[in-house]
PDB file as gemmi writes it, atoms N, CA and C in Angstrom:
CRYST1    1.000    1.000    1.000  90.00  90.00  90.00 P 1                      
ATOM      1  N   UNK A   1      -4.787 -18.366  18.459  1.00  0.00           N  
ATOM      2  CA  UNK A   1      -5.921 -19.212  18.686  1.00  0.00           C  
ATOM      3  C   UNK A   1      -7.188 -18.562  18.144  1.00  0.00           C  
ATOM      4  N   UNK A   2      -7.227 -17.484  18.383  1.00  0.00           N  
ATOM      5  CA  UNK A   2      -8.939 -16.634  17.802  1.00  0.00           C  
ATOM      6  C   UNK A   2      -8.409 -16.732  16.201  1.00  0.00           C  
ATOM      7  N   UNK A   3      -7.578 -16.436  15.603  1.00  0.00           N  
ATOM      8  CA  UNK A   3      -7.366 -16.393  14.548  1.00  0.00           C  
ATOM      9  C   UNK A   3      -7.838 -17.736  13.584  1.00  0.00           C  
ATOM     10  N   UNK A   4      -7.268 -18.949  14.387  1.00  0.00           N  
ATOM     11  CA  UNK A   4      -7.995 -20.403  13.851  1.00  0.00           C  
ATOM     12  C   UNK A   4      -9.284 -20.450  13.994  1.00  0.00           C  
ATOM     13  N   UNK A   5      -9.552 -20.113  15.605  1.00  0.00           N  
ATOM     14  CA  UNK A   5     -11.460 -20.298  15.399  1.00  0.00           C  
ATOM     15  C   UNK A   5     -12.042 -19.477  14.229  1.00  0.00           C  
ATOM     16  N   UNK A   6     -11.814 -18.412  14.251  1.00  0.00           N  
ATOM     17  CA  UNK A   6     -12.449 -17.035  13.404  1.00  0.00           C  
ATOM     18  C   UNK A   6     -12.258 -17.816  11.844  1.00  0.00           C  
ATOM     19  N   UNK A   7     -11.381 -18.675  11.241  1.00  0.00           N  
ATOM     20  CA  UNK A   7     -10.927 -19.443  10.225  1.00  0.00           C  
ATOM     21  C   UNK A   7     -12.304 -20.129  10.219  1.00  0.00           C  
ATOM     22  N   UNK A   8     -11.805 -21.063  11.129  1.00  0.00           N  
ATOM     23  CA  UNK A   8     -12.973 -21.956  11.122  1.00  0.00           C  
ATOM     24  C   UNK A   8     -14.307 -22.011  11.212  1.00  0.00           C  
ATOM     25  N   UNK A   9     -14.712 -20.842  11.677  1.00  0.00           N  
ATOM     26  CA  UNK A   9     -16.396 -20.486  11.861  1.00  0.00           C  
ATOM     27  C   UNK A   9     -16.498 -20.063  10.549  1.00  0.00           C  
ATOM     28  N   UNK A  10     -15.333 -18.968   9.753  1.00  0.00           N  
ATOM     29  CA  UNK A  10     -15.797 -18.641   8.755  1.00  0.00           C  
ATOM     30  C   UNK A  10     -15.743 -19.665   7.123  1.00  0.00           C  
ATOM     31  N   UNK A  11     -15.190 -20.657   7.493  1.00  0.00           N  
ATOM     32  CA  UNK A  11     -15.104 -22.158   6.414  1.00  0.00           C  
ATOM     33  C   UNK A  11     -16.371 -22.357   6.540  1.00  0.00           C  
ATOM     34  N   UNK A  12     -17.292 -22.796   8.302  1.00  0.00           N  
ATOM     35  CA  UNK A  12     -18.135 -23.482   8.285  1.00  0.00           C  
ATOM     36  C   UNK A  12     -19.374 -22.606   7.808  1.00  0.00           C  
ATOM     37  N   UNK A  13     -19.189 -21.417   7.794  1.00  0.00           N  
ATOM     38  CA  UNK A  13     -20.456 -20.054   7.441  1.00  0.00           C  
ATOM     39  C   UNK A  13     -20.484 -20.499   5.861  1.00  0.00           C  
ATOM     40  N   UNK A  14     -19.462 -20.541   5.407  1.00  0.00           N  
ATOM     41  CA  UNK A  14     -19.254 -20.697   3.576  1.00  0.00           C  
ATOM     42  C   UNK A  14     -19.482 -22.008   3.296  1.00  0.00           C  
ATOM     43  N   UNK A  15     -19.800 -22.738   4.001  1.00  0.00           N  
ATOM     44  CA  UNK A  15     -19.929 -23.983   3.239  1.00  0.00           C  
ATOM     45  C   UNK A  15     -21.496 -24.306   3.799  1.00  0.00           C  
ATOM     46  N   UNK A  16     -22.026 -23.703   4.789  1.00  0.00           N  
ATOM     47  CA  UNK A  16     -23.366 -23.519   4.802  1.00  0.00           C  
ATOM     48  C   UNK A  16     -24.517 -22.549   3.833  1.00  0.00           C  
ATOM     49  N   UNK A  17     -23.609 -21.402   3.758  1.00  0.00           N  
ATOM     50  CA  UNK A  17     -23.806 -20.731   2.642  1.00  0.00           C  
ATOM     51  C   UNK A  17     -24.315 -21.289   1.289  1.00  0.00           C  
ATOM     52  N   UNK A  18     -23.618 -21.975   0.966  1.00  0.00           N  
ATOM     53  CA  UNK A  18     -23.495 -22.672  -0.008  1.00  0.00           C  
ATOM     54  C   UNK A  18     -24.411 -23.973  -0.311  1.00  0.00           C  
ATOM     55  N   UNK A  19     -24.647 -24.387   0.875  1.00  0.00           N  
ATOM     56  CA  UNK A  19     -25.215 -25.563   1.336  1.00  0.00           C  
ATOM     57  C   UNK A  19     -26.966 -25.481   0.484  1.00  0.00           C  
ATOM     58  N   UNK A  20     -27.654 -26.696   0.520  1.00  0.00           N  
ATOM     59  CA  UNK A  20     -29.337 -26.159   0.260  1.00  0.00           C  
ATOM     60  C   UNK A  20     -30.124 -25.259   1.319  1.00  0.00           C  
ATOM     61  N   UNK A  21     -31.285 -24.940   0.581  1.00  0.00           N  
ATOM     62  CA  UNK A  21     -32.232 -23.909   1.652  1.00  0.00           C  
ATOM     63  C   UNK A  21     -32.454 -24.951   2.836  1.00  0.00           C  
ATOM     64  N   UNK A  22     -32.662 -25.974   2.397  1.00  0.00           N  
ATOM     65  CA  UNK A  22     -32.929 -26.909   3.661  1.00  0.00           C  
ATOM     66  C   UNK A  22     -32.220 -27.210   4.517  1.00  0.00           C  
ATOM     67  N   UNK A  23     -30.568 -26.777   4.701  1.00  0.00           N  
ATOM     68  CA  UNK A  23     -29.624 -27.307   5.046  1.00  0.00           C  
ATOM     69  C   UNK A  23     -29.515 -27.220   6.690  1.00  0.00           C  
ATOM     70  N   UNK A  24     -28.965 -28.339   7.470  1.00  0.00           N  
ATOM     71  CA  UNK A  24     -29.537 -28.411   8.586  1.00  0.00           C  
ATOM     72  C   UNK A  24     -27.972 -28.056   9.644  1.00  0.00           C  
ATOM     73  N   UNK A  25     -27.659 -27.111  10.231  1.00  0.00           N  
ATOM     74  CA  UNK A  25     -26.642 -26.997  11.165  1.00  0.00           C  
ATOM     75  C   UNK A  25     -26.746 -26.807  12.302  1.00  0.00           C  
ATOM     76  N   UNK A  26     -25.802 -28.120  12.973  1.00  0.00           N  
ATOM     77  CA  UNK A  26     -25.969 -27.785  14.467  1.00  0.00           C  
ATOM     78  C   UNK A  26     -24.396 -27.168  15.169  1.00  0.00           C  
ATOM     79  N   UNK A  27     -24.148 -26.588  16.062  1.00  0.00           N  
ATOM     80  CA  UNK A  27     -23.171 -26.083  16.111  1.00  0.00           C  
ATOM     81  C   UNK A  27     -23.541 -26.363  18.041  1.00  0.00           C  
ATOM     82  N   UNK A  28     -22.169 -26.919  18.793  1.00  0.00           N  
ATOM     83  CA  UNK A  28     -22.104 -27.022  20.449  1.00  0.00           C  
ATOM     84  C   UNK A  28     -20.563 -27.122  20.821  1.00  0.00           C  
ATOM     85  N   UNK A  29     -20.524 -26.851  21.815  1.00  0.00           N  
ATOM     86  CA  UNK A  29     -19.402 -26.527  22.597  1.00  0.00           C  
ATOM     87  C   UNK A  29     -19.317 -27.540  23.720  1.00  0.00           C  
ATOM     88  N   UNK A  30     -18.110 -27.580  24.607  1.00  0.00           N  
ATOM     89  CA  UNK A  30     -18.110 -28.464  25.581  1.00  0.00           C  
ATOM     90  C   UNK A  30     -16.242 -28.410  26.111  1.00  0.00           C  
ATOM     91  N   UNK A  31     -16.572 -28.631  27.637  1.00  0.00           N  
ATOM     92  CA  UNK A  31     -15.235 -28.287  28.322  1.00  0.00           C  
ATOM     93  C   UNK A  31     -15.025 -30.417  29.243  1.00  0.00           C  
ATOM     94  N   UNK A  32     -13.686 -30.574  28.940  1.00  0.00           N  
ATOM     95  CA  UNK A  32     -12.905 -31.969  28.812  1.00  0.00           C  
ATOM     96  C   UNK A  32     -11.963 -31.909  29.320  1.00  0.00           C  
ATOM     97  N   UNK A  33     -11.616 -33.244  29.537  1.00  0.00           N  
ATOM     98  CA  UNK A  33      -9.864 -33.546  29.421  1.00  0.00           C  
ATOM     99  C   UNK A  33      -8.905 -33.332  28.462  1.00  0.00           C  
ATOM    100  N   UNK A  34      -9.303 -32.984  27.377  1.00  0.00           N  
ATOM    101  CA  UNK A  34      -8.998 -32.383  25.320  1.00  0.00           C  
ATOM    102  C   UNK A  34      -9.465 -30.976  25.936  1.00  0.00           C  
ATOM    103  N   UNK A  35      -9.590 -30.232  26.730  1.00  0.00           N  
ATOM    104  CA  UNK A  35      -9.588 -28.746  26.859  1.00  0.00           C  
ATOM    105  C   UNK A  35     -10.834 -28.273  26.396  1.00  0.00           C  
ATOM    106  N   UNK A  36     -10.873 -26.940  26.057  1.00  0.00           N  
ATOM    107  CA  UNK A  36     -12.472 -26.309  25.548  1.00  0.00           C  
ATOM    108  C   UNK A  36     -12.521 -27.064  24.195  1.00  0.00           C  
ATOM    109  N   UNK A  37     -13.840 -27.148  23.764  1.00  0.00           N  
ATOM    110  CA  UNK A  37     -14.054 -27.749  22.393  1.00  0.00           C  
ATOM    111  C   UNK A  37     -15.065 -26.800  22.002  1.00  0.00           C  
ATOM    112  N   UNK A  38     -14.931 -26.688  20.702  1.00  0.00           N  
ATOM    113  CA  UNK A  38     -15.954 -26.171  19.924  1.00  0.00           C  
ATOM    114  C   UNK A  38     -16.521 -26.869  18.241  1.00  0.00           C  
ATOM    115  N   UNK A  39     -17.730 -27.583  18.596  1.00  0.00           N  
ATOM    116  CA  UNK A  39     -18.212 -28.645  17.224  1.00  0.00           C  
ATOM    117  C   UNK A  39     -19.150 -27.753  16.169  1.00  0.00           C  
ATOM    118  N   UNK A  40     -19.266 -28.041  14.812  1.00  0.00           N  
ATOM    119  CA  UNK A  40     -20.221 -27.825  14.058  1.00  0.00           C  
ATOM    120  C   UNK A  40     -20.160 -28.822  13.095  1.00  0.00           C  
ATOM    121  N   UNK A  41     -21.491 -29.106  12.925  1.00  0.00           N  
ATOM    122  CA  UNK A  41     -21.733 -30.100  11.929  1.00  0.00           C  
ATOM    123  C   UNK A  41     -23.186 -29.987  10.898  1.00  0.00           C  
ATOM    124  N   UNK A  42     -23.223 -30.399   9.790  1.00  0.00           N  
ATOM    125  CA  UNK A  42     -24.464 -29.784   8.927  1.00  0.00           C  
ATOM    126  C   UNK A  42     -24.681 -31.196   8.278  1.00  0.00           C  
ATOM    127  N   UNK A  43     -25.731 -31.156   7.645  1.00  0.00           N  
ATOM    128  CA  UNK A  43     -26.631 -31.973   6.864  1.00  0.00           C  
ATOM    129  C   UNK A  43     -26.332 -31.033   5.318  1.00  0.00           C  
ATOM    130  N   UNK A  44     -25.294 -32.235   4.847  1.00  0.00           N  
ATOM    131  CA  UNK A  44     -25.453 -32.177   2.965  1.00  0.00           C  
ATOM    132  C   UNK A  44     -26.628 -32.438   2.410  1.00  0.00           C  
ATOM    133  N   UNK A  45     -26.529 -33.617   2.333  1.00  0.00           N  
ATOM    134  CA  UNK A  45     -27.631 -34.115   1.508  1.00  0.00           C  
ATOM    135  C   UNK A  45     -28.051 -35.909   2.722  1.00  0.00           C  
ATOM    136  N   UNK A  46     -29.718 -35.687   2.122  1.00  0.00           N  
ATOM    137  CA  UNK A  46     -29.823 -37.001   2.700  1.00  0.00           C  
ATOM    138  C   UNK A  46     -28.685 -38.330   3.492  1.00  0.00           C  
ATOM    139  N   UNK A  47     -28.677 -38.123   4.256  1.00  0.00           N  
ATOM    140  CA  UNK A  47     -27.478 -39.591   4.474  1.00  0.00           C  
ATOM    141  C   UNK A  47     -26.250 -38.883   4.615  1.00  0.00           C  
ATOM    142  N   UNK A  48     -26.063 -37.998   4.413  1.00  0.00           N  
ATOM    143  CA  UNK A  48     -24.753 -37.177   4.733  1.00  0.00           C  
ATOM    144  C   UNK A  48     -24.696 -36.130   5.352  1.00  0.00           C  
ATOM    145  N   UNK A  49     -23.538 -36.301   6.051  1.00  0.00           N  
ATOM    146  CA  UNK A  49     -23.125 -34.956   6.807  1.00  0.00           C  
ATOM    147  C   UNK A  49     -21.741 -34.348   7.000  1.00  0.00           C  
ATOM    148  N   UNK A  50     -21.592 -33.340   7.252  1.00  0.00           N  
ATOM    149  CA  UNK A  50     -19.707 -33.030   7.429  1.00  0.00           C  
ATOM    150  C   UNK A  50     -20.148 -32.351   8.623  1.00  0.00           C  
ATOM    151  N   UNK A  51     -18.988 -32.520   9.460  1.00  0.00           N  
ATOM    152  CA  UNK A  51     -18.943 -32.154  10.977  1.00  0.00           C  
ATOM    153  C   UNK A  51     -17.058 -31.687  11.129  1.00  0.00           C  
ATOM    154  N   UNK A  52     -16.928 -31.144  11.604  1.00  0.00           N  
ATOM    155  CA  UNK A  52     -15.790 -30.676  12.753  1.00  0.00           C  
ATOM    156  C   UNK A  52     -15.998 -30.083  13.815  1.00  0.00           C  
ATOM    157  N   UNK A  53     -13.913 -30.353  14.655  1.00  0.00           N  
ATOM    158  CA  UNK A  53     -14.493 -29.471  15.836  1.00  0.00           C  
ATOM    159  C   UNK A  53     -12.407 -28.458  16.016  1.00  0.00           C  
ATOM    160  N   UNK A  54     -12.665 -28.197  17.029  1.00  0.00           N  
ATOM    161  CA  UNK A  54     -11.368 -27.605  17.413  1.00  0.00           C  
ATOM    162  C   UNK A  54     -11.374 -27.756  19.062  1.00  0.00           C  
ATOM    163  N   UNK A  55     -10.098 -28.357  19.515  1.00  0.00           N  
ATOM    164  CA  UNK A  55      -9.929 -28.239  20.988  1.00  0.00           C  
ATOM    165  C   UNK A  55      -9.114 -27.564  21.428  1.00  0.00           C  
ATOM    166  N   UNK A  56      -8.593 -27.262  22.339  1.00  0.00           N  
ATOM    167  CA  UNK A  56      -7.841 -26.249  23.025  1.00  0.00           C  
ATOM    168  C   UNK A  56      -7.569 -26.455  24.232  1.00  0.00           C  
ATOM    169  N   UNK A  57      -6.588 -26.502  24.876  1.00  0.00           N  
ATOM    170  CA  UNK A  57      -5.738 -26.483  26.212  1.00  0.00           C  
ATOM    171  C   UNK A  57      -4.609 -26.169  26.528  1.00  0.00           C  
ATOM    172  N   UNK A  58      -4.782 -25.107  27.307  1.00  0.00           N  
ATOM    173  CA  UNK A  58      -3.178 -24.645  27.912  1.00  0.00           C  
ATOM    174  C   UNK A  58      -3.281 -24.995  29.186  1.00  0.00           C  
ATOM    175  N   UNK A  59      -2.079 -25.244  29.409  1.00  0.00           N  
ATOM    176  CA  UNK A  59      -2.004 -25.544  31.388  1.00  0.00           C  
ATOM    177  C   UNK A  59      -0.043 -25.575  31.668  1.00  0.00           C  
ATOM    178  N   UNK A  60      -0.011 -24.733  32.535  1.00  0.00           N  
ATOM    179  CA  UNK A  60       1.193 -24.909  33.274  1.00  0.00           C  
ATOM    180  C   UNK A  60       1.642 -25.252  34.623  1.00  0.00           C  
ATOM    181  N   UNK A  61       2.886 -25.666  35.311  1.00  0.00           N  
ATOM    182  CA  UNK A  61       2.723 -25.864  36.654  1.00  0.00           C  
ATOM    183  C   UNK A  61       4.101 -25.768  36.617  1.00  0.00           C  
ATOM    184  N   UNK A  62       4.132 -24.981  37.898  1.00  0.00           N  
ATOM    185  CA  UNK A  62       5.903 -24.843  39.018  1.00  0.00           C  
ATOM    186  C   UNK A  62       5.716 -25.197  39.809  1.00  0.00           C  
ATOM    187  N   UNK A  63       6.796 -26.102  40.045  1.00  0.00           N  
ATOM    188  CA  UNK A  63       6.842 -26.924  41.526  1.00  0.00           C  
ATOM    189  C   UNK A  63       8.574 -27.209  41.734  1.00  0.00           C  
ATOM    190  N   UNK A  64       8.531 -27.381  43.340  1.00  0.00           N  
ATOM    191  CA  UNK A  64       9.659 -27.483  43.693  1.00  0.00           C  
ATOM    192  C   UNK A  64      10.064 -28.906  44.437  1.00  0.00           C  
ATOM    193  N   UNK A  65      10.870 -29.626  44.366  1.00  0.00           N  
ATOM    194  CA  UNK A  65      10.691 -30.836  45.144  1.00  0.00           C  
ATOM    195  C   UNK A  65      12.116 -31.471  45.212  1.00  0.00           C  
ATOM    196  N   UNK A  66      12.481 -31.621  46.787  1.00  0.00           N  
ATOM    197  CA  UNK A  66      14.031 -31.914  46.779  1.00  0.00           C  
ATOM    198  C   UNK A  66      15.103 -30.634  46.660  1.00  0.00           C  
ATOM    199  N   UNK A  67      14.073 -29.233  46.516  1.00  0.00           N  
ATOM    200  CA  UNK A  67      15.468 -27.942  46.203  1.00  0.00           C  
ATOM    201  C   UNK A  67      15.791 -28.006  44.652  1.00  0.00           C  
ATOM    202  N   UNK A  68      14.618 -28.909  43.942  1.00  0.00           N  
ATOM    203  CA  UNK A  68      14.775 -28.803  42.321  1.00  0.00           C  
ATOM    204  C   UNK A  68      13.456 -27.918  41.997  1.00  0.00           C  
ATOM    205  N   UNK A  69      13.884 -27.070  40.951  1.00  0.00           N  
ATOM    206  CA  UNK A  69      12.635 -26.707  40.764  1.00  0.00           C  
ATOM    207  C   UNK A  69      11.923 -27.063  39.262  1.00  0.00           C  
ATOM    208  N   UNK A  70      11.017 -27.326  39.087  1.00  0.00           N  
ATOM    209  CA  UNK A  70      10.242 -27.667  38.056  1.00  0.00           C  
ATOM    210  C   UNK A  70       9.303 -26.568  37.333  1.00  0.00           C  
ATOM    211  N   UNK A  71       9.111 -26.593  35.533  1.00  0.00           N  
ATOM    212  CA  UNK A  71       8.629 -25.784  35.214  1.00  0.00           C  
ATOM    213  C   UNK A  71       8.217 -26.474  33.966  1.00  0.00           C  
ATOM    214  N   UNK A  72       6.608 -26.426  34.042  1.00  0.00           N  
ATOM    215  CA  UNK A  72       6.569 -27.101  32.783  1.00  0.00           C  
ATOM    216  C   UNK A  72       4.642 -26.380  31.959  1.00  0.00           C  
ATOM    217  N   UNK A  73       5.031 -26.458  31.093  1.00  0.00           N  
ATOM    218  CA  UNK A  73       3.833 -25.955  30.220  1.00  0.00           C  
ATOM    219  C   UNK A  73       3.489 -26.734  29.110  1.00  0.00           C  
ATOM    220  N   UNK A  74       1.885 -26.773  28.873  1.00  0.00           N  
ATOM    221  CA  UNK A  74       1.394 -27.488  28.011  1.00  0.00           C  
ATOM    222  C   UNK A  74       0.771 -27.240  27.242  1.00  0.00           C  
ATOM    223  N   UNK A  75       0.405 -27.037  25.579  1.00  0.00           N  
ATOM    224  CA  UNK A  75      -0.236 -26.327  25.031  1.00  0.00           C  
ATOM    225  C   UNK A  75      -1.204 -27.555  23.904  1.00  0.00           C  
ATOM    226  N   UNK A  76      -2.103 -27.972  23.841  1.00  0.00           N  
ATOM    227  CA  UNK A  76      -2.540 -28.794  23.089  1.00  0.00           C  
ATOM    228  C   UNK A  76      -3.894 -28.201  21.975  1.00  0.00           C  
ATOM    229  N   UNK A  77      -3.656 -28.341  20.893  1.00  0.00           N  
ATOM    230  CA  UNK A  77      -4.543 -28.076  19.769  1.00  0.00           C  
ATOM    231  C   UNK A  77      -5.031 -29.343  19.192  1.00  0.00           C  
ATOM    232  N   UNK A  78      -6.261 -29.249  18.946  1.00  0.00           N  
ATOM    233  CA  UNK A  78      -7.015 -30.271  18.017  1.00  0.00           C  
ATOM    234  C   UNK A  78      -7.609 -29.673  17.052  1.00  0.00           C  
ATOM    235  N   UNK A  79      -7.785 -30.259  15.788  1.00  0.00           N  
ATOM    236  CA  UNK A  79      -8.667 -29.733  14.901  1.00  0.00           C  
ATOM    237  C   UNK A  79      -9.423 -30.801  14.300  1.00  0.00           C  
ATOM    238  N   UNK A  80     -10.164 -31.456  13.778  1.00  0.00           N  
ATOM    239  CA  UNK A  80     -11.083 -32.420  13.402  1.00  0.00           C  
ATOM    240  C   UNK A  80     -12.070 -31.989  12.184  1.00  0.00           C  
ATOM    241  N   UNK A  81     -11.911 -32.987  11.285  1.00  0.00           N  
ATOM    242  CA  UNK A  81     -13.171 -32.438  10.179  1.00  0.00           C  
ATOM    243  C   UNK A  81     -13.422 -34.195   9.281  1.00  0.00           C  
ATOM    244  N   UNK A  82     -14.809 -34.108   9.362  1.00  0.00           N  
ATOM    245  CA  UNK A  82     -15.216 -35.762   9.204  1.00  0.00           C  
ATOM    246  C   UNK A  82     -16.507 -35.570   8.158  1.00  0.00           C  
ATOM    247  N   UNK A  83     -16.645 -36.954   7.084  1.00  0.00           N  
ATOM    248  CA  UNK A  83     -17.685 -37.069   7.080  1.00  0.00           C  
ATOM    249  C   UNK A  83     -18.417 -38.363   6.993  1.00  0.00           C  
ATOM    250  N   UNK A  84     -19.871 -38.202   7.695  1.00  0.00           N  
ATOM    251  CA  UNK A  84     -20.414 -39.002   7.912  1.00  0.00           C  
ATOM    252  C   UNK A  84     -21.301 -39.726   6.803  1.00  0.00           C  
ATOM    253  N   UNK A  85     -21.484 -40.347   6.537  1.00  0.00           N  
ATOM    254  CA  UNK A  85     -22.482 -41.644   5.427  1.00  0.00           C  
ATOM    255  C   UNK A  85     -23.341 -42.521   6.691  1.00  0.00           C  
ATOM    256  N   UNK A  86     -24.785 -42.313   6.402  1.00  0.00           N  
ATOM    257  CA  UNK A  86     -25.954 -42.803   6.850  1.00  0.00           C  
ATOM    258  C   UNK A  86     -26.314 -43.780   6.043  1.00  0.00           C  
TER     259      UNK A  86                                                      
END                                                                             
């Protein structure tokens, strides 16, 4: 998982890099039902923008019911990359 973020911060560093002096990036986070999220999105040019994000959730649960026992784990990844026209 650090290995994808660390990917991905460093795509979005290089393509800001790259980007004009004017270039506008906002970068926020946020915790969901889609797990932790982490967004960045920049201003190309006038009227445009490219944005992504990455989500993340693990969750497990043991339970017993009836003398059965239950075991179950969940691992969910998102990755997202868009662009917008104004």
């Amino acid at each position: 998982m650090r290995r994808t973020i660390t990917l991905a911060a460093c795509a979005l560093a290089g393509v800001g890099a790259a980007g004009a002096a004017q270039a506008q990036i906002a970068i926020g986070g946020s915790i969901g039902t889609t797990g932790v999220t982490a967004e960045a999105e920049m201003k190309v040019i006038p009227g445009v923008n490219i944005r992504g994000g990455y989500n993340y959730l693990q969750y497990g649960a043991d339970s017993t019911y009836d003398d059965i026992a239950y075991d179950g784990d969940l691992d969910l990844t998102t990755i997202g990359a868009f662009v917008d026209v104004h």
